[in-house]
N, CA, C and O atoms as a Tinker XYZ file with bonds, in Angstrom:
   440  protein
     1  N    -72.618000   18.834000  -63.429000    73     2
     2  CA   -72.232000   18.981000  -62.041000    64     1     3
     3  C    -73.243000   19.876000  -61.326000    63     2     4     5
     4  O    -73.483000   20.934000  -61.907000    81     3
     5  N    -74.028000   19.596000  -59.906000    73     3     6
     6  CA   -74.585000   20.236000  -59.769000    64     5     7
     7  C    -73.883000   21.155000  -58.748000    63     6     8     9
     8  O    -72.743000   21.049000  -58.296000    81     7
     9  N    -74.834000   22.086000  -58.490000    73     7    10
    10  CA   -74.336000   23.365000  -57.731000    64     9    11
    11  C    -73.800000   23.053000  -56.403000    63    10    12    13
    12  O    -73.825000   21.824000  -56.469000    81    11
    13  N    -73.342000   23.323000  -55.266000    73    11    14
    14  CA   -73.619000   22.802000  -53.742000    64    13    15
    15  C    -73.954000   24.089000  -53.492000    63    14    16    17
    16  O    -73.691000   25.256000  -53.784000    81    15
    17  N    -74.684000   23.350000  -52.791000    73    15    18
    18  CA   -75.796000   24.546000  -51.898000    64    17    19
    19  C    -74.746000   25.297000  -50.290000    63    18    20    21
    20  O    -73.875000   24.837000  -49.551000    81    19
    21  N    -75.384000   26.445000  -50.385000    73    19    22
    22  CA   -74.395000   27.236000  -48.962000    64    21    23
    23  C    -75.246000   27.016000  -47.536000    63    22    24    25
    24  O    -76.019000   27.963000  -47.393000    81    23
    25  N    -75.329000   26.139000  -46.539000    73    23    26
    26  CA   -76.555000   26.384000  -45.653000    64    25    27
    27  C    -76.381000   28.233000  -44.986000    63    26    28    29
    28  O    -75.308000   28.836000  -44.999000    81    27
    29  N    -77.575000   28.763000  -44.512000    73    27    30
    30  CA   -77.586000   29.982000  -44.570000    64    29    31
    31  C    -77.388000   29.915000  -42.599000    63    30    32    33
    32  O    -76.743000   30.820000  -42.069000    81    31
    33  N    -77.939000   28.907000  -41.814000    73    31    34
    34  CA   -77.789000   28.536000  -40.932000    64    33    35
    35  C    -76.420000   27.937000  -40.360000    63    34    36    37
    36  O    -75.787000   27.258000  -41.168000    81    35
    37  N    -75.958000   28.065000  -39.281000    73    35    38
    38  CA   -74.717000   27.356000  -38.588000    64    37    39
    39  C    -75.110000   26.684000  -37.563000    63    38    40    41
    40  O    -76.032000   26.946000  -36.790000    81    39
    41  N    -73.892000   25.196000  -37.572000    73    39    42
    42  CA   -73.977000   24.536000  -35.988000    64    41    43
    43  C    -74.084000   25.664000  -34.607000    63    42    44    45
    44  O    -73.573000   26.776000  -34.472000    81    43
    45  N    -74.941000   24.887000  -33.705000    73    43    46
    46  CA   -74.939000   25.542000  -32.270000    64    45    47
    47  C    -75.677000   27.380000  -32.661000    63    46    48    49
    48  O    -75.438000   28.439000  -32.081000    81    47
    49  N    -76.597000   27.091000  -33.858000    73    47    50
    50  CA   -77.167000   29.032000  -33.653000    64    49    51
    51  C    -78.390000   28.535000  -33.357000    63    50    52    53
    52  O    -78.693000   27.359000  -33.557000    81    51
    53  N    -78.949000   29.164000  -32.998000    73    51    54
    54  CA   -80.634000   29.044000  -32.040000    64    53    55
    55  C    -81.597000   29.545000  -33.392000    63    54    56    57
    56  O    -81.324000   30.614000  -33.938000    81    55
    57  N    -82.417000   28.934000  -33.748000    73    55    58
    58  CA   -83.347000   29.179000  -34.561000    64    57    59
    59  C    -84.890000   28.690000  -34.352000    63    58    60    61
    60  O    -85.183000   27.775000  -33.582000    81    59
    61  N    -85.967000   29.508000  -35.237000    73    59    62
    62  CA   -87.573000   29.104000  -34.682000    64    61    63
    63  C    -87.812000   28.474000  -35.900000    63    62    64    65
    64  O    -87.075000   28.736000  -36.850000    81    63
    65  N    -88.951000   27.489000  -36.045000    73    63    66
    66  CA   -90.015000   27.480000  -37.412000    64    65    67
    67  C    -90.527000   28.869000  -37.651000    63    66    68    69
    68  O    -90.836000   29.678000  -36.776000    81    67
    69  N    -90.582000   29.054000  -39.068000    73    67    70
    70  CA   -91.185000   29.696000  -39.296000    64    69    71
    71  C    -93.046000   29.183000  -39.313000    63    70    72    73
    72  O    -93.940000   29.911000  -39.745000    81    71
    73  N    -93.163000   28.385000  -38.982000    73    71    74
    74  CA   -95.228000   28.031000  -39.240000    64    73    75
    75  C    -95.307000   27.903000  -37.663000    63    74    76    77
    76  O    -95.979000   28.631000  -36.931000    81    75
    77  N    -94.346000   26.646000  -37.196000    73    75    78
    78  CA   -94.823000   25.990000  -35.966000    64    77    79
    79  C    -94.239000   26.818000  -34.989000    63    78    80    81
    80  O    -93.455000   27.760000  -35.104000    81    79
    81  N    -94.726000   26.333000  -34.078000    73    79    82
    82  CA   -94.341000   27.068000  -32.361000    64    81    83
    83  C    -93.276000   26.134000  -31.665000    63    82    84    85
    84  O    -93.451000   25.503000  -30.622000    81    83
    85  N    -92.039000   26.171000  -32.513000    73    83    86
    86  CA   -90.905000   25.486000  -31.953000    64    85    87
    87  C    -90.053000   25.853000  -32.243000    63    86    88    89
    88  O    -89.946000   26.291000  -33.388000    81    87
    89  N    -88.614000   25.874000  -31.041000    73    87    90
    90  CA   -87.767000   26.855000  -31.294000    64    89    91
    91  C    -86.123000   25.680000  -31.378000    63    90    92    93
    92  O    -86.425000   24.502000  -31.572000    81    91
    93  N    -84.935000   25.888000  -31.279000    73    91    94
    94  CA   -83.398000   24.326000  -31.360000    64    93    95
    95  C    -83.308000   25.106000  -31.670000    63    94    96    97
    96  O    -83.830000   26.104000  -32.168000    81    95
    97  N    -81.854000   24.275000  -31.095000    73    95    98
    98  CA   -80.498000   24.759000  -31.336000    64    97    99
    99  C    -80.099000   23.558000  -32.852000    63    98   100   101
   100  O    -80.582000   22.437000  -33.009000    81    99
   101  N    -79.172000   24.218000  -33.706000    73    99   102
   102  CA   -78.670000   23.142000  -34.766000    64   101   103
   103  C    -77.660000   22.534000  -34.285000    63   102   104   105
   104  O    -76.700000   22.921000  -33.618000    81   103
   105  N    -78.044000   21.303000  -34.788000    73   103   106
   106  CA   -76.312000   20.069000  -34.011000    64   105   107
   107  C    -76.357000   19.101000  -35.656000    63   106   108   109
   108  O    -76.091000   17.903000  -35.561000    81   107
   109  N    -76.580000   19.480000  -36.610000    73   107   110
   110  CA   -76.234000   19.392000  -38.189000    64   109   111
   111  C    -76.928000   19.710000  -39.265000    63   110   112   113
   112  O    -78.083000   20.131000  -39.331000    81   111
   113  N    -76.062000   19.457000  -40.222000    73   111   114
   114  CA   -76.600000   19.671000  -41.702000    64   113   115
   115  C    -77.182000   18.847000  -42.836000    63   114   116   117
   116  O    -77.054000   17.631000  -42.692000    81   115
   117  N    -77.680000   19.187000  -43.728000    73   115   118
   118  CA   -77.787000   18.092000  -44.893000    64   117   119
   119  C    -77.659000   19.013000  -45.537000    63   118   120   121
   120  O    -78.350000   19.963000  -45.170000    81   119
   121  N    -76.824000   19.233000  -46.699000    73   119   122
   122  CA   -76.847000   19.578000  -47.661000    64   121   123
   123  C    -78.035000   19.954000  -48.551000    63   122   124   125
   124  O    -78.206000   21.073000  -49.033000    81   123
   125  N    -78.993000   18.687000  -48.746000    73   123   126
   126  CA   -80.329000   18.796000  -48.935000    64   125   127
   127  C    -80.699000   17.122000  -48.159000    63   126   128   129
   128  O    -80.045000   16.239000  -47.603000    81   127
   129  N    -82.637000   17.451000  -48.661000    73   127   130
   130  CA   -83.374000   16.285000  -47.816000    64   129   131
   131  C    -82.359000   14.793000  -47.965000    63   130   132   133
   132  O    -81.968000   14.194000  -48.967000    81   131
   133  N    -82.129000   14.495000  -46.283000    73   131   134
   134  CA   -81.619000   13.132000  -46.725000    64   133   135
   135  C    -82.409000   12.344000  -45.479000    63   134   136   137
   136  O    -81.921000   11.698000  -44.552000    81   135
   137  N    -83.778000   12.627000  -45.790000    73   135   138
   138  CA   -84.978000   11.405000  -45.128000    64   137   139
   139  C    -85.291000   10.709000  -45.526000    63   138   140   141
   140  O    -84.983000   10.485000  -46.696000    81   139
   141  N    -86.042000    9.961000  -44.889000    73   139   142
   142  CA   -87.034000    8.995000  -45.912000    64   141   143
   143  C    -88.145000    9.775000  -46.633000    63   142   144   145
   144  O    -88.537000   10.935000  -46.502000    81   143
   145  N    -88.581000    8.631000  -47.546000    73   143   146
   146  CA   -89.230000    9.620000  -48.630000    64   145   147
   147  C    -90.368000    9.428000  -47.586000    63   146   148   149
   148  O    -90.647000   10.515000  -47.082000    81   147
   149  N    -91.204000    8.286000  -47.038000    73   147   150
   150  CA   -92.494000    8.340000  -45.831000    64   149   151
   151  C    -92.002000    9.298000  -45.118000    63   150   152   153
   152  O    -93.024000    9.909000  -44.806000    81   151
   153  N    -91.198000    9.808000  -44.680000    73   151   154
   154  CA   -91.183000   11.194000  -43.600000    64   153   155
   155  C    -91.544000   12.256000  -44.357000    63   154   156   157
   156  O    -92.269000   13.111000  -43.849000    81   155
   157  N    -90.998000   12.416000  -46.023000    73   155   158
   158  CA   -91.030000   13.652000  -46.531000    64   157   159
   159  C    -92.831000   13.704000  -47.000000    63   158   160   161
   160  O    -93.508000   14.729000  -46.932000    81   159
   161  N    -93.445000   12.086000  -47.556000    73   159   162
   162  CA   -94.527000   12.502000  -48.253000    64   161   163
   163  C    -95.729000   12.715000  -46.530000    63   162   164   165
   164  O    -96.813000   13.274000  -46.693000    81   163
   165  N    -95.377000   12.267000  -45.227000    73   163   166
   166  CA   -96.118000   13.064000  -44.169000    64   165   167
   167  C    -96.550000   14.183000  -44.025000    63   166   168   169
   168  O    -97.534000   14.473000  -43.345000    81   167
   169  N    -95.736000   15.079000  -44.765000    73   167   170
   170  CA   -95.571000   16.298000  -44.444000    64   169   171
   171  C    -97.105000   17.113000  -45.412000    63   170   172   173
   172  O    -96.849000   16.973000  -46.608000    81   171
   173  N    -97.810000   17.490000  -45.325000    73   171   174
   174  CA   -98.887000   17.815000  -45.816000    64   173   175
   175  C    -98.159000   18.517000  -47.140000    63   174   176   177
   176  O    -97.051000   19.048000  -47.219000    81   175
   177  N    -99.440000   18.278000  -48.396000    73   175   178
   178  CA   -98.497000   19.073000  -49.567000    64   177   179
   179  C    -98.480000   20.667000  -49.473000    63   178   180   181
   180  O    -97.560000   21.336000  -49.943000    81   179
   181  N    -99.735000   21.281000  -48.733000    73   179   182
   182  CA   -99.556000   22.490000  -49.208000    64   181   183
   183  C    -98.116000   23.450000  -48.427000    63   182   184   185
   184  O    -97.678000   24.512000  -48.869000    81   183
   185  N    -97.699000   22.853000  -47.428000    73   183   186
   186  CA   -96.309000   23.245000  -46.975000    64   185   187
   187  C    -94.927000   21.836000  -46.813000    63   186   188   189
   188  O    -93.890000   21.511000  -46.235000    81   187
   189  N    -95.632000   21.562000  -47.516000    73   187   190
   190  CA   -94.439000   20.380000  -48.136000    64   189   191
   191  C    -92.707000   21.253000  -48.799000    63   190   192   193
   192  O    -92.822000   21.973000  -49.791000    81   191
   193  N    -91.892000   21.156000  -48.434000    73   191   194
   194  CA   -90.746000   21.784000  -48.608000    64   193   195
   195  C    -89.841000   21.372000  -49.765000    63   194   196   197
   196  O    -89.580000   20.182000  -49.941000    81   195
   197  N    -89.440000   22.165000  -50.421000    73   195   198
   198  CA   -88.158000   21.511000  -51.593000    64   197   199
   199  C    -87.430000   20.655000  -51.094000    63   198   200   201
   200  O    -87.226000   20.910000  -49.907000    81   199
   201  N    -86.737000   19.385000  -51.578000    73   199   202
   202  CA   -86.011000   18.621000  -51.329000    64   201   203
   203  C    -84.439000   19.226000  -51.534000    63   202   204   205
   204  O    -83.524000   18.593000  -51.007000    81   203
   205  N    -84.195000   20.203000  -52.144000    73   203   206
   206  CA   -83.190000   20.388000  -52.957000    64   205   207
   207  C    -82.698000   22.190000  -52.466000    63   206   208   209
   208  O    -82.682000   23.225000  -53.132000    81   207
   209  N    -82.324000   21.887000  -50.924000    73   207   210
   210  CA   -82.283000   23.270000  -50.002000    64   209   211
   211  C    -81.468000   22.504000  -48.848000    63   210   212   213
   212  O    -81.706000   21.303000  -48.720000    81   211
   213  N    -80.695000   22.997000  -48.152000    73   211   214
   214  CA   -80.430000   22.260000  -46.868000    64   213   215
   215  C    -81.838000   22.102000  -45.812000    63   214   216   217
   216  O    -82.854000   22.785000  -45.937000    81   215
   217  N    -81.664000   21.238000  -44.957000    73   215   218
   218  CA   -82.274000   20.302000  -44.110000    64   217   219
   219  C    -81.144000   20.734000  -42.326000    63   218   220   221
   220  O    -79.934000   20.661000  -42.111000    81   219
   221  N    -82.326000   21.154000  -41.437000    73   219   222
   222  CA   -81.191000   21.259000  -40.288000    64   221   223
   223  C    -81.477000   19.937000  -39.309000    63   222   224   225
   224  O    -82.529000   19.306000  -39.416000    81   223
   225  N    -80.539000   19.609000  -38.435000    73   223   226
   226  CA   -81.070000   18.773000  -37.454000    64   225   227
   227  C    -81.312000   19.568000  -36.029000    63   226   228   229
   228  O    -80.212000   20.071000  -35.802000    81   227
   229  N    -82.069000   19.877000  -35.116000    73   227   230
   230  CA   -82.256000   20.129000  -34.356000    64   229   231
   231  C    -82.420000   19.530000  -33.077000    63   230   232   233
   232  O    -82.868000   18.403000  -32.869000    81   231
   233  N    -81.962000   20.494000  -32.092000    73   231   234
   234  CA   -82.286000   19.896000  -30.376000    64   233   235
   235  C    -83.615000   20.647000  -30.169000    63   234   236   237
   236  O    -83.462000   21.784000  -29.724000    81   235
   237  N    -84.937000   20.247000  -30.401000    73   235   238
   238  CA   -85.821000   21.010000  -30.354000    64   237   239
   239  C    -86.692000   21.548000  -29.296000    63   238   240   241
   240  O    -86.578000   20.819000  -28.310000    81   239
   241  N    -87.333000   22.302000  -29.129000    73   239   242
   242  CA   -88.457000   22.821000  -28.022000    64   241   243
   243  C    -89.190000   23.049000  -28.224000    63   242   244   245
   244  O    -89.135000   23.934000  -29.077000    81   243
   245  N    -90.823000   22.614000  -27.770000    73   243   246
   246  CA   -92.024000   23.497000  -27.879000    64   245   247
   247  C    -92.633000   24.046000  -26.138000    63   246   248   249
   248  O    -91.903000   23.991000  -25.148000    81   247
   249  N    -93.661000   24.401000  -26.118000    73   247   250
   250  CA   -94.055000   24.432000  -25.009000    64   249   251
   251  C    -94.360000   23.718000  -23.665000    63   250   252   253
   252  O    -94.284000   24.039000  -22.479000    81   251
   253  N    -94.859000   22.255000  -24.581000    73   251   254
   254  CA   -94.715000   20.891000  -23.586000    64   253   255
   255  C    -93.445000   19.820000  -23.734000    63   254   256   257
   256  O    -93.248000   18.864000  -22.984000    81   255
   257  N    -92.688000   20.180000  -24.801000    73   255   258
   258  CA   -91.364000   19.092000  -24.694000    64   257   259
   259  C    -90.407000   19.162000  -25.493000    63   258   260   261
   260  O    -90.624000   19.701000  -26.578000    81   259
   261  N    -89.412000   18.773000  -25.273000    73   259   262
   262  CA   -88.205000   18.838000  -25.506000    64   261   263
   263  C    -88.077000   16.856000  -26.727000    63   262   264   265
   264  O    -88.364000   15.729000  -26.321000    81   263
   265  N    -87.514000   17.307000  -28.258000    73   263   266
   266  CA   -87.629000   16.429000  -29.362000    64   265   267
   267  C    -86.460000   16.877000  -30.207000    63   266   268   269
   268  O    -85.964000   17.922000  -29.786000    81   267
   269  N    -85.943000   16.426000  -31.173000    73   267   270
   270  CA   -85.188000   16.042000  -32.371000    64   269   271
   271  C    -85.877000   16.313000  -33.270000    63   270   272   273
   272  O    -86.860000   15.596000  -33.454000    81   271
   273  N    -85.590000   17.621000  -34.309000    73   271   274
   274  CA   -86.564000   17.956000  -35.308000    64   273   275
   275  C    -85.235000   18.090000  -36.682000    63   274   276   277
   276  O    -84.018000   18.275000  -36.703000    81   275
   277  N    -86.129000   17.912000  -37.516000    73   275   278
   278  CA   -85.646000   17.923000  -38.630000    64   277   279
   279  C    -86.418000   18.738000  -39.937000    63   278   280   281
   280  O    -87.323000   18.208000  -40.580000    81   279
   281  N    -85.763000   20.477000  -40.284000    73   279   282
   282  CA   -86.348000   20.919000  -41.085000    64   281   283
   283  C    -85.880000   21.850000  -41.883000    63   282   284   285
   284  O    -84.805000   22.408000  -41.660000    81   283
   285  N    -86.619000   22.116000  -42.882000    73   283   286
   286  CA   -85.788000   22.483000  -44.306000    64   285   287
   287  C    -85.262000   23.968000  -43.885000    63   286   288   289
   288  O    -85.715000   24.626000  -42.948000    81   287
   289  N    -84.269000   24.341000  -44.719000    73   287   290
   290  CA   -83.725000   26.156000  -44.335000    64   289   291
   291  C    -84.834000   27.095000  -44.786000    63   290   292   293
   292  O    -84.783000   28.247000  -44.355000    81   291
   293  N    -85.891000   26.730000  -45.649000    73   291   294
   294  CA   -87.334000   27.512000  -45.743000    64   293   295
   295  C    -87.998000   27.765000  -44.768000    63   294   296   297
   296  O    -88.491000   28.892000  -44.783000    81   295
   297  N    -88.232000   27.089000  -43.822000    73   295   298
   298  CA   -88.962000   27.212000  -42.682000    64   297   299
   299  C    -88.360000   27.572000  -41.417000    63   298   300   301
   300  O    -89.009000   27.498000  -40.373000    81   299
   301  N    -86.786000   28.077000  -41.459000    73   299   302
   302  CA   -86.003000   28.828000  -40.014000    64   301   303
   303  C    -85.649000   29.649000  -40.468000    63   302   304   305
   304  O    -85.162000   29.818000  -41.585000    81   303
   305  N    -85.973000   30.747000  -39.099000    73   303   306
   306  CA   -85.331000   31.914000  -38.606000    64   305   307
   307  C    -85.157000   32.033000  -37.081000    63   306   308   309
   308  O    -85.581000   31.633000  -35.997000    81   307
   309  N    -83.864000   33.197000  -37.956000    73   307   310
   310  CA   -83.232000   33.225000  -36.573000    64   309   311
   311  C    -83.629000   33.526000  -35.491000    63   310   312   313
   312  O    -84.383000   34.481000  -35.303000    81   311
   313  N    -83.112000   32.625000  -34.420000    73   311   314
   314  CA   -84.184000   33.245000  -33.334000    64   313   315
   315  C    -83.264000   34.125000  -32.256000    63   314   316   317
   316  O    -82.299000   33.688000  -31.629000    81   315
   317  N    -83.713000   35.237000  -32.212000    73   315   318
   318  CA   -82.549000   36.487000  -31.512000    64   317   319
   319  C    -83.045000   37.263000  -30.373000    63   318   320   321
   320  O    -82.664000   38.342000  -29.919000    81   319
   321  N    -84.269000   36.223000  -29.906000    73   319   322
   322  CA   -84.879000   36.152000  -28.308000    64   321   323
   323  C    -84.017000   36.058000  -26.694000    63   322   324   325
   324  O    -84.271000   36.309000  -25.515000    81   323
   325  N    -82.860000   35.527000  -27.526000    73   323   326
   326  CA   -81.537000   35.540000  -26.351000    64   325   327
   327  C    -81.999000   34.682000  -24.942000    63   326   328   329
   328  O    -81.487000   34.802000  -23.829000    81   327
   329  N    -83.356000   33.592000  -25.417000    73   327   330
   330  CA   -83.964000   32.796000  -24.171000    64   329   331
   331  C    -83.004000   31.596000  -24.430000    63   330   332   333
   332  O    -82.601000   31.242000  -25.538000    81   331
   333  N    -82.730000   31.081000  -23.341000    73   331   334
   334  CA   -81.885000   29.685000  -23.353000    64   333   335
   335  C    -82.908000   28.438000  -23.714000    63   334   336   337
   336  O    -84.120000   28.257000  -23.600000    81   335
   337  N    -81.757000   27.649000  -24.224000    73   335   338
   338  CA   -83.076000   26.552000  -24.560000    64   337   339
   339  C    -82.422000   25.364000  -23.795000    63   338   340   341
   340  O    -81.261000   25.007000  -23.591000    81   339
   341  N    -83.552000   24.941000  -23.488000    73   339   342
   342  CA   -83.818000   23.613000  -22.415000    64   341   343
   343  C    -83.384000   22.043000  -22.934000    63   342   344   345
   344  O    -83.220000   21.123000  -22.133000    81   343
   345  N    -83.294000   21.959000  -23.773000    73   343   346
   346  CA   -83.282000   20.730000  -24.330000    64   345   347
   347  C    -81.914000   19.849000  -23.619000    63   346   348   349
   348  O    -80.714000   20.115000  -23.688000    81   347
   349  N    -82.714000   18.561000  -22.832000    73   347   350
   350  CA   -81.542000   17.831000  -21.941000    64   349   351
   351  C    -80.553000   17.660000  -22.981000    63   350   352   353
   352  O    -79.489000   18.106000  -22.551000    81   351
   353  N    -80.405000   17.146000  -24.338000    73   351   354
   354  CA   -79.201000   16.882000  -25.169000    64   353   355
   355  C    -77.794000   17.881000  -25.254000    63   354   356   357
   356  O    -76.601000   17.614000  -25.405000    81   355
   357  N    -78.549000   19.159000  -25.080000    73   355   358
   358  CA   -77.898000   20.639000  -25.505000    64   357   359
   359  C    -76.421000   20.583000  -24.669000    63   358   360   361
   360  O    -75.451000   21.067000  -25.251000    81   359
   361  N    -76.224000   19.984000  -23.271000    73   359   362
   362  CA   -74.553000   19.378000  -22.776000    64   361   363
   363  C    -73.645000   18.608000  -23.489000    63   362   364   365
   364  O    -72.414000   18.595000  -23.487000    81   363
   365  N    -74.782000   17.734000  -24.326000    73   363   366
   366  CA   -73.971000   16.822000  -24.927000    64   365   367
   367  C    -73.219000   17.187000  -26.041000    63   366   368   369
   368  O    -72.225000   16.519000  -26.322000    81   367
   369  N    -73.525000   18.098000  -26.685000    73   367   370
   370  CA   -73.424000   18.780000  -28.288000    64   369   371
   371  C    -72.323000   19.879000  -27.883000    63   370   372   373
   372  O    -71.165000   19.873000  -28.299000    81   371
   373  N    -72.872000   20.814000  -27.010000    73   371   374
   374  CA   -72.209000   22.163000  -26.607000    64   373   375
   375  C    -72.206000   22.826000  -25.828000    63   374   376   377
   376  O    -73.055000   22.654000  -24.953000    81   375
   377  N    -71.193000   24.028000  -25.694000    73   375   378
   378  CA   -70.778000   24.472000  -24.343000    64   377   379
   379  C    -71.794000   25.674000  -24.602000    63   378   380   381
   380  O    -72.438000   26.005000  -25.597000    81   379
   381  N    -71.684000   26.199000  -23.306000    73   379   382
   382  CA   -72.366000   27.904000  -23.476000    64   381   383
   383  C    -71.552000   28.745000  -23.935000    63   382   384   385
   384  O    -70.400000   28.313000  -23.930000    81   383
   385  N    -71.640000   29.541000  -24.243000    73   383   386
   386  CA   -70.212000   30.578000  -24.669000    64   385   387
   387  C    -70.876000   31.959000  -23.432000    63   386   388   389
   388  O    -72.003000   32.105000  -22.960000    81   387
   389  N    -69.725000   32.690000  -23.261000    73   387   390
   390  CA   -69.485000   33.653000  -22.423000    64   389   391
   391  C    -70.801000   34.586000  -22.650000    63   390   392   393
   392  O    -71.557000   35.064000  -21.803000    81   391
   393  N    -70.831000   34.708000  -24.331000    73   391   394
   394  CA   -72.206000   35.897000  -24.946000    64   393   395
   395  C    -73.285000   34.895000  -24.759000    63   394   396   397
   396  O    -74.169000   35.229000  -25.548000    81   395
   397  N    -73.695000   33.721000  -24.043000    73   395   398
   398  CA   -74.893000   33.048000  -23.981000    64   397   399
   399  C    -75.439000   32.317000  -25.305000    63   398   400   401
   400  O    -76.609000   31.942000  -25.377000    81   399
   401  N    -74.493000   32.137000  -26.369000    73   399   402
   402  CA   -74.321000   31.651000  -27.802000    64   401   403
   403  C    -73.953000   29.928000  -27.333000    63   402   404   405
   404  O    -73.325000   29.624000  -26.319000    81   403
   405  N    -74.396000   29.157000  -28.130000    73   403   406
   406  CA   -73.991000   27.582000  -28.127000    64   405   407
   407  C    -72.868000   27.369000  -29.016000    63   406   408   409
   408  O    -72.737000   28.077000  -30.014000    81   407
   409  N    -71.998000   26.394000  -28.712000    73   407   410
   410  CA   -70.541000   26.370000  -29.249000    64   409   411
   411  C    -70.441000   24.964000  -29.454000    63   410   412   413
   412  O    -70.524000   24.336000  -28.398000    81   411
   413  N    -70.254000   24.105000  -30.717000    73   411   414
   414  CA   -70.015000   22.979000  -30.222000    64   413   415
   415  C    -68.464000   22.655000  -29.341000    63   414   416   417
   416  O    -67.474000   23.380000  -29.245000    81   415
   417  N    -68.705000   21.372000  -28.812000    73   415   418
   418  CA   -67.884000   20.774000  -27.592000    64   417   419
   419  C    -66.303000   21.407000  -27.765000    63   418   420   421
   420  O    -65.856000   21.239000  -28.900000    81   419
   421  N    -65.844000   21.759000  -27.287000    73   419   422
   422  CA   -64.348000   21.613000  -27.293000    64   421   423
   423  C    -64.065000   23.322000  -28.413000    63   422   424   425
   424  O    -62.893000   23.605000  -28.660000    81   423
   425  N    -64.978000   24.087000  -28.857000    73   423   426
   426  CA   -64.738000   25.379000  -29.401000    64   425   427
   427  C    -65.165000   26.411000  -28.809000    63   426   428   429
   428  O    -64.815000   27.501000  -29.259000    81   427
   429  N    -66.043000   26.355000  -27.628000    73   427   430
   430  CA   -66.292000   27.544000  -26.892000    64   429   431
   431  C    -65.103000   28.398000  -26.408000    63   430   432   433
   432  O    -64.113000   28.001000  -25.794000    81   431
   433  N    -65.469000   29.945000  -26.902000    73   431   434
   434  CA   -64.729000   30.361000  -26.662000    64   433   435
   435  C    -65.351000   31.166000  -24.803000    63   434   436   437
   436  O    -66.348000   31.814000  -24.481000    81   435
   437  N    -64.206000   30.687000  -24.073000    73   435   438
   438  CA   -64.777000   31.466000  -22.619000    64   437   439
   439  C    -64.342000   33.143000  -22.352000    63   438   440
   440  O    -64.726000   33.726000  -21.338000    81   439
């Protein structure tokens, strides 16, 4: 039986890459990698990520645009910049909360 993994991350918390210059909100989980293996072998080897770690889904941001990212719990931290993030999806997923925190739909507390 194998172990299940704990993600260290939660829905609706704001987090950065740790390499790249991009910052999302999480709107899910994977337990571990559940991509395609062509998405995973893209990924250059020398920061190529364990398969066998949770995986977040993201509403993402960089400087020129707003994307859907997908990346391992090795490469986020928290991001505790308290800047709002832009991403048009971010209504669809969740509310604002009162402390400026993302909530998914229907749990914000006001």
């Amino acid at each position: 039986m194998r172990e299940a993994k704990v993600a260290k991350f939660r829905i609706g918390q704001v987090v950065r890459h740790r390499l790249f210059p991009f910052r999302g909100v999480i709107f899910d989980v994977d337990p571990e990698f559940a991509n395609t293996e062509e998405w995973y072998e893209a990924i250059p080897e020398n920061v190529r990520p364990h398969k066998n770690q949770p995986f977040y889904h993201l509403l993402a941001e960089n400087d020129e645009s707003e994307y859907v990212a997908y990346v391992s719990e090795q490469n986020l931290l928290d991001d505790s910049s308290g800047e709002p993030v832009r991403h048009p999806q971010l209504a669809e997923f969740f509310d604002k909360t009162s402390d400026g925190h993302y909530a998914p739909k229907g749990r914000a507390q006001h």
